[in-house]
N, C-alpha and C positions, 0 to 999 in steps of 0.2 A: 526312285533309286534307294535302296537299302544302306543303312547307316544310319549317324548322328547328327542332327542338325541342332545345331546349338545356337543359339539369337538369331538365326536365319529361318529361312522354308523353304516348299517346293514350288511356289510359284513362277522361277524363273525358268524351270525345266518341265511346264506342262504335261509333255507326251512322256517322262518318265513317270510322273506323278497318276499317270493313269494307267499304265504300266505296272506302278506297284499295287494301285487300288485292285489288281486280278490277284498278281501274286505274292503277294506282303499284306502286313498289317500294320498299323499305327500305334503307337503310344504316347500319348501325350504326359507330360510332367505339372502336374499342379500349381508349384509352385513357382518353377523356373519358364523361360522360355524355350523350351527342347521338346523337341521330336524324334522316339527314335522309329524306323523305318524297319521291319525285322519278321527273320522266318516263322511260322506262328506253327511249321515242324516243329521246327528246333527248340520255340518255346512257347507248349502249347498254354503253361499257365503265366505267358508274359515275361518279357525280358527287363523284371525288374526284384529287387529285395532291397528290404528294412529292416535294419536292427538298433533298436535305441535309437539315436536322433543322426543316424548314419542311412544315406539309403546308395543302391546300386545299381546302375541303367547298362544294357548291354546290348551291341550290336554283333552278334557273330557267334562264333564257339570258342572252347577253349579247354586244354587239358591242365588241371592245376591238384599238385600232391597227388597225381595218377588218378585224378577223379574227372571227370567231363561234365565239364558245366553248370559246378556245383557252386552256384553263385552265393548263397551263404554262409559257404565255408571261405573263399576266396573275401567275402568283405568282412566276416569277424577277423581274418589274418588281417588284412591294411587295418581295421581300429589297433588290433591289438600290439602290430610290428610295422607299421608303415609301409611306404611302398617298397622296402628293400624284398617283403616275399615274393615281388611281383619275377624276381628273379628266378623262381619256385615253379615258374611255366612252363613247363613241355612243349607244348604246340597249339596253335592258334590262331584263329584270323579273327580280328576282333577291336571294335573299342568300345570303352569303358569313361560312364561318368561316374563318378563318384562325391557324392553330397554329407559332407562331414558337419550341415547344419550351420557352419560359417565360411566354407568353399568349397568353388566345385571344380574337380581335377579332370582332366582326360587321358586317357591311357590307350593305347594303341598297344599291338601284338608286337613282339620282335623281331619280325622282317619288313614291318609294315605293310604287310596283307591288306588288309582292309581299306587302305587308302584314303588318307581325310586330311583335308587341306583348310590352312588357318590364316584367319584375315589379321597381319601384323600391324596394321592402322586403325584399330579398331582399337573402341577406350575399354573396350569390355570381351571378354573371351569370344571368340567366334567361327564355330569348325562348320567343316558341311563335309560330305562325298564330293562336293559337284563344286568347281570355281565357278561358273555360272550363277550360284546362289551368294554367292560372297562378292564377286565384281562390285564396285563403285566409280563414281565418276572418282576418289579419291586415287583411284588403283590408275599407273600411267603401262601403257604396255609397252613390251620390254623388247628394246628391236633384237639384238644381239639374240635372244630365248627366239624369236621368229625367226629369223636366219636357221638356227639350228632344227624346228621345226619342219623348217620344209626342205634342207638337206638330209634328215635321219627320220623323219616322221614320227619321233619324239625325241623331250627332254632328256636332263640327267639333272644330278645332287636331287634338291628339294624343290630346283624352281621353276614356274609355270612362267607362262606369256605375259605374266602382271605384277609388277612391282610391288612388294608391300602383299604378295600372297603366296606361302609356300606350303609344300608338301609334309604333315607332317613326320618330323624322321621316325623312322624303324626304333623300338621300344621306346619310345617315351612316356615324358609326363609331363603335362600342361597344368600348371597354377597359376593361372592368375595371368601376369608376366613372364614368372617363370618357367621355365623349360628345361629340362635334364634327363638323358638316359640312365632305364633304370639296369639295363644289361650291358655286360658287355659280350657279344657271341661266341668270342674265344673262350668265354670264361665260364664258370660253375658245370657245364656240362665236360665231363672229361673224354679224351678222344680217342675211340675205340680203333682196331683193326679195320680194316677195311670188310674183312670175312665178317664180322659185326655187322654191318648195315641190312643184310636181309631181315637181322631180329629187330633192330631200331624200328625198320618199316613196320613189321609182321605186330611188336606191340602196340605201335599205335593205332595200325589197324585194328587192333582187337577192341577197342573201346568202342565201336559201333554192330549192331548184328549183322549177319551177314543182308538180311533180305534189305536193311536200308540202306546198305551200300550199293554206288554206281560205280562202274570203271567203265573210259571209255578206252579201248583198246587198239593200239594203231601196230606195224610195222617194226615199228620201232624197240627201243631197251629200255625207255622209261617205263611206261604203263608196264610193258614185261617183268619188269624186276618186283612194280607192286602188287603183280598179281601173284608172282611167286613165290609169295612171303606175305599172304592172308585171303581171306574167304571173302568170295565176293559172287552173290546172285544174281547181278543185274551186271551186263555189258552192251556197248554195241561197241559197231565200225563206223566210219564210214568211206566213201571213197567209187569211185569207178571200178564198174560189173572186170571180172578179171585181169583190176592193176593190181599190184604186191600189197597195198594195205588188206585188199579182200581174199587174198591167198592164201599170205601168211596168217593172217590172225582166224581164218575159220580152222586152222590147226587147235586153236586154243576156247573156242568155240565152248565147248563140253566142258570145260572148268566151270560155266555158269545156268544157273537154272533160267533164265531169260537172256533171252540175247537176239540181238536185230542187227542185221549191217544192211545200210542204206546209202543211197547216193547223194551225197550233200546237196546239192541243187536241183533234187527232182519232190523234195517235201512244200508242204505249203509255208506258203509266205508271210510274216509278219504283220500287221499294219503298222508303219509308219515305223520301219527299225530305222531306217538312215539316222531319222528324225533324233529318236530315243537314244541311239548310240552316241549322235554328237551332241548332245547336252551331256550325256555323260562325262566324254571325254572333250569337252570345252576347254581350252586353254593349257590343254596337257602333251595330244597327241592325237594324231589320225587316227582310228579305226580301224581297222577291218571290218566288212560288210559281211551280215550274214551268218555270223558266229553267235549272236543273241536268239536268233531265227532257229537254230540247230540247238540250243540248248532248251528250249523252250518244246519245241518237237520231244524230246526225248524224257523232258518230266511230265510230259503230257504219255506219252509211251508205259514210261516206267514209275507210276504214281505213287507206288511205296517207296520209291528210293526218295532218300531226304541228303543223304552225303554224300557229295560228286568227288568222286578221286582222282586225284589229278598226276601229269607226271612233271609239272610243273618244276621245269630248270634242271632235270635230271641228264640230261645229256650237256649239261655245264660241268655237272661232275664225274660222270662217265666216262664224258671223252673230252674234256676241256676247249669245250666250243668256246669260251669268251676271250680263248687267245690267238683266236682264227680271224681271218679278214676275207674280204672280195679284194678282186682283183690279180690280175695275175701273179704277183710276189706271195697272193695269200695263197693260189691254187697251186704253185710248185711248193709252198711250206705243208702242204695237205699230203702233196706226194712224194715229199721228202723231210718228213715232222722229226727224223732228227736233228733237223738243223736250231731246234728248240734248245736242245742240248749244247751244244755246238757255240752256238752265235751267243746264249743269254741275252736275250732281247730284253732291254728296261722296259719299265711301264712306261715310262713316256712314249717310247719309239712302238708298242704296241697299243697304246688309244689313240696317238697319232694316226697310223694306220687303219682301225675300227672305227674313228668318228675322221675320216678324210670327206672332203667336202665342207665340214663348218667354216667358217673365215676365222683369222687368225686371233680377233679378239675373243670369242668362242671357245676358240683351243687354250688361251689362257686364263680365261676362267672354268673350263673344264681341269687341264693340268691343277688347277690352285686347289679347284671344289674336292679333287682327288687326293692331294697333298692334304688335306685338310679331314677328308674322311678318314685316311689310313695313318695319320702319323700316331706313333707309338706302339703300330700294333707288331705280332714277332710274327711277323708273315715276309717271305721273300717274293718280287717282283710281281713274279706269274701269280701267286695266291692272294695279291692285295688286289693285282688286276682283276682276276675271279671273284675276290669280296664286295670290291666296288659294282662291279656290274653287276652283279646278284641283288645287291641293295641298291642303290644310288644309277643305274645304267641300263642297258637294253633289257635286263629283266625285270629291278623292280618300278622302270619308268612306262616298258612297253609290253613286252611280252608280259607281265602283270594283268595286263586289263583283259587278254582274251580269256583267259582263264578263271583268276579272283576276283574280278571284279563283272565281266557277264555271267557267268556262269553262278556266281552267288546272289544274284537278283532269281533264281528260281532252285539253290540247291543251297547247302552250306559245304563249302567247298575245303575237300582235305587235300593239302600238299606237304607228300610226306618227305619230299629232298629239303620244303623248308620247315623242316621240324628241327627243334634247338640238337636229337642226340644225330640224327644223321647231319647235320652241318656242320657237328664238332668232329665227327669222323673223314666227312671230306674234306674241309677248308684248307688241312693241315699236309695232304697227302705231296707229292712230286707231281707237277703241273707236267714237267717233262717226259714223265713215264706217262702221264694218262694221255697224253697226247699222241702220243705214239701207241696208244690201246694196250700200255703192258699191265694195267691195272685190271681190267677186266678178269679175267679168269682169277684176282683175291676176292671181286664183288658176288660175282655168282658162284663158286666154287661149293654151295652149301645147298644150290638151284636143282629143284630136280630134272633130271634128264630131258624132258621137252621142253624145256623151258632152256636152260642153257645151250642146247645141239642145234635150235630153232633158227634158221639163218634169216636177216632182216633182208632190209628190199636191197640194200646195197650188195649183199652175198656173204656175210660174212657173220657168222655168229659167235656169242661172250667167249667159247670157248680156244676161238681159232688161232691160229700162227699171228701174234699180232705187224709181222712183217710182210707178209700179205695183205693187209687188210688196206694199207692206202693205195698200190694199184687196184685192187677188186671194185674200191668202190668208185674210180675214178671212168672205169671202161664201166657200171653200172649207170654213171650219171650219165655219162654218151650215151646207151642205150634208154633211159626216160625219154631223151629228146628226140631220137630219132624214130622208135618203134613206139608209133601211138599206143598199143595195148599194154606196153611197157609204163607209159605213163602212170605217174601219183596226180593224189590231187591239185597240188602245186601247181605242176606243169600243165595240168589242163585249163585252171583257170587261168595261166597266161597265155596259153595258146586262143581260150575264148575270149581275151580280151585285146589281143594282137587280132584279130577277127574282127570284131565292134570297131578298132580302130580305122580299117578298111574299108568298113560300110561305109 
């Protein structure tokens, strides 16, 4: 598993550690006890620099002062200005050790991408990727974190199934005992129009060539927006021979000079993914099966792409999915989203709702861990709930891992919705307009014409009457379920697994 191991190793996660012995490389530190785990794309002459009696270990990528990955520019800045330039990051999934000769720091991205978890009983600093490598008999498991487990099939805040070992948070900085964010996300990046965010994407795409980039293109408005706002050679699909991911997106087909759509469950099989996946996600959260499988096919496909593009959390700000719920109060607020407007739902009354099922000691320390993330920020309701979940919640706890965390075990993975200028441009927007899709037509408005006119599987494209759009999609979702050819991927693998139930 790719990352930092710091006073720990891979022995406790065997089938990942041989897993990365295909597609990673090793670094060893001389001096200390650390490992880092890392792309040997991304850095073919080693993920490490020394200046003076300073040196600089890195797992990941990173855009700093507009420059990509210029790791001896980024460590003369911390000698010469400490870690306040770390503020100075554009975008990034990454950690960072840093050996100043008398201590050694770690540093994480500012969404916490990368994901690396720190053993707080330990008398000496101690990260890893994997809880698994950090567990002790010291470490007691945490019932309240299990309950929530197996109602939400993952965590939130920072904390895993084990006492005494948490997540660490999104921009920090590790010394020693000490720990402090070195960002704050509201802040140094200023927030643009909304008509802005195709250029935010479009430059940060540009700091890769086009042939090393991958998009995987779906249905949907995320991957759509980043394709239409930068150059990209390498695409696939995937999905069932005449459902709407294979429909729609062979319109878009001819934007790349390679491109494959395939059927997710008719490629060859991994050895031993279950295995590898749950060490991964040891102590954090369920899985998904099969998504390390698919990612692994595809840099085997596509052998010059090194940067996987992701549309990671884009339809959180699109259309403000993290103030939606299941159940039926959520599916009439879907077909009636202004009652968004209307009602003003507090945060509390809507993570009640989204983490329903936890038991009640769960729900108060979720409300606390939440109160505790957001306090002091100038965000209203709807946008602290969006900032939590984005960091702290169903994105940076779950949805996280299918994306930045397997898919960067064989690519270095770019998400451009968690990039510092486009999150300073949505964070701030009206929860209530995007919810009701009135925000759509400022995002693409700059989109060229196939790209915005292109109607997704639900029926309804960027440009449309955003008042149609919640009946269209609601008589589309009837239709997935009942007209199998109609079917996405989704729905077939629970229709295949409502089948295996039966056998």
């Amino acid at each position: 598993m790719r990352g930092l191991y710091l006073n720990t190793d891979l022995s406790a996660i065997p089938e990942s550690a041989k897993f990365s012995e295909i597609h990673s490389e090793r670094y060893m530190c001389k001096h200390h006890n650390v490992e880092i785990v890392y792309c040997p794309k991304t850095w073919p002459n080693g993920p490490a620099c020394q200046l003076e009696q300073h040196s600089l270990l890195v797992a990941g990528w990173f855009i700093f002062r507009g420059e990509k990955n210029n790791l001896s520019s980024l460590l003369l800045a911390l000698i010469s200005n400490g870690t306040d330039v770390l503020k100075e990051i554009e975008a990034g999934s990454f950690v960072l050790l840093w050996d100043d000769s008398q201590t050694l720091t770690v540093i994480n991205d500012p969404f916490g991408l990368s994901t690396h978890f720190v053993d707080l009983k330990a008398s000496k600093l101690r990260i890893s990727p994997s809880v698994a490598t950090l567990v002790t008999k010291l470490h007691e498991r945490d019932e309240v974190m299990a309950d929530v487990l197996k109602a939400k099939q993952h965590l939130f805040g920072n904390f895993t199934l084990f006492k005494g070992i948490e997540r660490v948070p999104p921009a920090s900085v590790l010394k020693g005992k000490d720990k402090y964010q070195y960002a704050n996300l509201l802040e140094h990046y200023s927030e643009n129009d909304l008509g802005e965010v195709g250029s935010c994407i479009e430059r940060l795409s540009s700091r890769w060539h086009p042939e090393e980039k991958l998009l995987p293109i779906s249905s949907g408005l995320d991957s759509r927006l980043i394709l239409a706002f930068g150059d990209y050679s390498n695409g696939f699909t995937y999905g069932p021979e005449s459902s709407p991911e294979i429909l729609i997106t062979d319109k878009f087909k001819r934007c790349f000079k390679h491109y494959e759509s395939y059927e997710f469950d008719q490629i060859p099989t991994l050895e031993n993914e279950q295995t590898i996946i749950d060490e991964m996600a040891f102590g954090t959260l369920v899985p998904i099966p099969n998504l390390l499988n698919n990612y692994v096919y595809v840099a085997n496909k596509f052998t010059c792409a090194t940067a996987f593009f992701d549309g990671y959390l884009g339809d959180v700000f699109q259309r403000a999915t993290f103030l939606t719920f299941k159940g039926l109060k959520g599916e009439l607020l879907k077909l009636f989203p202004m009652m968004y407007s209307i009602t003003s739902f507090s945060s509390e009354t809507l993570l009640k709702a989204r983490y329903n099922g936890i038991n009640n000691e769960a729900l108060q320390r979720l409300i606390a861990d939440y109160n505790e993330k957001t306090e002091g920020l100038n965000l209203d309701d709807y946008q602290k709930v969006t900032y939590y979940e984005f960091l702290y919640g169903r994105g940076g706890r779950y949805a996280i891992f299918g994306s930045n965390i397997l898919a960067a075990q064989v690519f270095s993975v770019v998400s451009p919705f968690a990039s510092r200028r486009v999150f300073a441009s949505y964070i701030k927007q009206d929860y209530a307009d995007a919810v009701k899709y009135k925000l759509l037509k400022n995002v693409w408005q700059r989109a060229d014409e196939l790209f915005k006119n292109t109607k997704v599987e639900s029926g309804y494209s960027p440009m449309c009457n955003p008042v149609l759009i919640p009946p269209m999609q609601l008589i589309y979702r009837v239709l997935f379920h009942l007209i199998p050819s109609r079917a996405n991927y989704g729905v077939k693998v629970s229709r295949a697994n409502r089948k295996k139930g039966k056998l």
